[in-house]
C-alpha positions in Angstrom: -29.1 -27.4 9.4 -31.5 -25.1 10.2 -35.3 -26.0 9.3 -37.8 -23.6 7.1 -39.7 -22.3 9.4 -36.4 -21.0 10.9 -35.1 -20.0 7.4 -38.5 -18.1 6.2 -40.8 -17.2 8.8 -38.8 -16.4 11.6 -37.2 -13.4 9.7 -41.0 -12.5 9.0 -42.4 -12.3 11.9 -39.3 -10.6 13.6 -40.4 -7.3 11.5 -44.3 -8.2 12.9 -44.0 -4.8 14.7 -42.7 -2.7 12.4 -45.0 -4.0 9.2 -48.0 -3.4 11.1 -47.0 -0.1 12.2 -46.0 1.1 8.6 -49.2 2.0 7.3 -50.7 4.0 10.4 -51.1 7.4 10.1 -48.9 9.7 12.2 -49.8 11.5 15.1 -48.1 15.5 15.1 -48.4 16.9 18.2 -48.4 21.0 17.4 -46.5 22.1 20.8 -46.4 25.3 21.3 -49.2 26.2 19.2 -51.2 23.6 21.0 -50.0 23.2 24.8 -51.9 20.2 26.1 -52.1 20.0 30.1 -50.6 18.3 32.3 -51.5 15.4 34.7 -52.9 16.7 38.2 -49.6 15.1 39.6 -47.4 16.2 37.3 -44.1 17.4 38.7 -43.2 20.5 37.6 -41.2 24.1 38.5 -41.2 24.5 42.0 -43.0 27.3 43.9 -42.1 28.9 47.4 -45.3 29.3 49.4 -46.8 31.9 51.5 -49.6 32.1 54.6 -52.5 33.5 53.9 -51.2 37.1 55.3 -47.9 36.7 52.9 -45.7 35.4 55.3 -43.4 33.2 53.5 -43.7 29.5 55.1 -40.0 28.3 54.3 -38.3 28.8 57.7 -34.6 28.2 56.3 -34.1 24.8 57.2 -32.2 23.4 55.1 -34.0 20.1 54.4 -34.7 20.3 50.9 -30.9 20.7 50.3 -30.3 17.6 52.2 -32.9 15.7 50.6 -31.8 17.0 46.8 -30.0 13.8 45.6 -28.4 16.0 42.4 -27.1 19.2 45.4 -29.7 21.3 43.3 -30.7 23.5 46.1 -29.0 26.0 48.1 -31.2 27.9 51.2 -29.0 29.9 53.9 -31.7 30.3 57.1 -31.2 33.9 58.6 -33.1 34.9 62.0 -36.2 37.0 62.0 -36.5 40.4 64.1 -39.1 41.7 65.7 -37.3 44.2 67.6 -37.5 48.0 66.7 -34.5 49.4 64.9 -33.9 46.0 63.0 -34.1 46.7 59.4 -34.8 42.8 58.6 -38.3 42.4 59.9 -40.4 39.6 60.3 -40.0 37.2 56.9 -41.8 33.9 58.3 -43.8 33.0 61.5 -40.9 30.3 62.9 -37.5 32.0 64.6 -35.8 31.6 60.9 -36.9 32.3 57.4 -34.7 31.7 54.2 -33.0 34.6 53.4 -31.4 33.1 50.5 -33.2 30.3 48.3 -31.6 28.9 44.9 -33.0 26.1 42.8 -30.2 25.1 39.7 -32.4 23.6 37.0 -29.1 22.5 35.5 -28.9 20.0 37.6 -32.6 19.6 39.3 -33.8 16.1 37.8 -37.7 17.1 39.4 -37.7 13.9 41.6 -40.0 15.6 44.2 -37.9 14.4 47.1 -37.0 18.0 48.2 -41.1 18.6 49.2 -41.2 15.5 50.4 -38.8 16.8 53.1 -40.3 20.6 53.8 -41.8 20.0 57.7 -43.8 23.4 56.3 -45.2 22.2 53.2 -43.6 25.2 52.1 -42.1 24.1 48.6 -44.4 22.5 46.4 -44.1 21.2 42.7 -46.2 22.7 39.8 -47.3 22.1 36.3 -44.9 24.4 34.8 -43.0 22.3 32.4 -41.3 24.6 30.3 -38.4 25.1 31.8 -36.0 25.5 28.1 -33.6 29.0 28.3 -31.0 29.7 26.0 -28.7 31.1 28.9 -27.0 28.9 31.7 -27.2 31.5 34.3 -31.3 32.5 33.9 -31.7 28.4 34.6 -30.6 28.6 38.4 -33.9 30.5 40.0 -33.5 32.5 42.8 -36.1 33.5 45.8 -38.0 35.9 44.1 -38.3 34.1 40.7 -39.7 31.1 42.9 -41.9 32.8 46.1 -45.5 32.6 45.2 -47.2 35.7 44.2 -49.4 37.8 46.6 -52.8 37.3 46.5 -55.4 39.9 47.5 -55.5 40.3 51.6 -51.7 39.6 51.7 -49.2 42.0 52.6 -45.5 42.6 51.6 -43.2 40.7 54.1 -41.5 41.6 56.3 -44.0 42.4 59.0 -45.1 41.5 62.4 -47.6 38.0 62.2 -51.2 38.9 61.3 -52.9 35.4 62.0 -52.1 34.2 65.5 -50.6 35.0 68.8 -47.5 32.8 68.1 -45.4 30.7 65.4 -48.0 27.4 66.8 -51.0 29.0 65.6 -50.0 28.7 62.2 -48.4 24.9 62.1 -51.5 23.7 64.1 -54.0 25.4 61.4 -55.4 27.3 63.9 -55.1 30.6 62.1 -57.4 33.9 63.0 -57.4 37.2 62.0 -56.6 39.9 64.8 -59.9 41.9 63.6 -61.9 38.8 64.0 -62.6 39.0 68.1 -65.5 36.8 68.2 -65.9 33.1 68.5 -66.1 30.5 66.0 -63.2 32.0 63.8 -60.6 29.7 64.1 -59.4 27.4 61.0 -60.5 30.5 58.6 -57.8 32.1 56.2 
């Protein structure tokens, strides 16, 4: 037989949390109206970066695809030119840039493990949380939806590399400008 304690106050005190929560007033939040911001850490839409003279960073490859534990990503690499005649230019500093570049936010679950694998630090996360579309198809962003816009002092890729003699120059940090001929001017941009 059970005792009274068991009979009256355990029933009680099981509903502790919800009869001392009954009489607080409610907190609203009034999103959109009122978009609060997000933690400095916060992982959001990804974004596509660029050097400082708009040459895209991503060199096609490939290891954000491998790294995407939901197969959210899609990159095909393509080989830049630098001859004359070729029509496809110079797109990145490396031997290959990513001529095609698709993120499905369909299936994307924002883990962060795709930057986590760029060698380039090319992909990177940011606070852009609303990510809500009424249409299947606008959800899976391509290249240009994701490439980072261009900043004054950056050209329009494709062209030749404005920051250094070679592809090393730019992974080292060692970047300088081609008008800049005196000494002292290395690490700028």
């Amino acid at each position: 037989m059970a005792s009274l304690k068991e009979q009256l106050w355990d029933p009680v005190a099981g509903f502790g949390v919800t009869f001392r929560t009954m009489f607080r007033k409610v907190v609203t939040e009034q999103y959109p109206e009122d978009k609060r911001p997000t933690a400095p850490r916060f992982h959001g839409r990804h974004q596509l970066n660029r050097w400082p003279d708009g040459l895209e960073k991503c060199i096609g490859c490939e290891l954000c695809a491998w790294a995407c534990p939901a197969d959210a990503i899609y990159v095909e690499g393509a080989s830049n030119a630098d001859g004359p005649g070729d029509e496809s230019g110079r797109f990145s500093p490396g031997e290959r840039y990513g001529r095609v570049y698709q993120i499905n936010y369909l299936r994307c679950i924002l883990c962060g493990l795709c930057i986590e694998a760029c060698p380039t630090r090319a992909l990177t996360m940011t606070n852009e949380y609303e990510l809500a579309d009424n249409n299947r198809a606008d959800l899976i962003y391509e290249k240009s939806d994701l490439l980072a816009p261009l900043l004054p002092g950056m050209e329009q890729p494709p062209h030749p590399m404005r920051l250094g003699e070679d592809e090393g120059d730019y992974y080292r940090g060692t970047l300088r400008r081609q008008d800049d001929d005196g000494p002292g001017n290395e690490g700028t941009a």
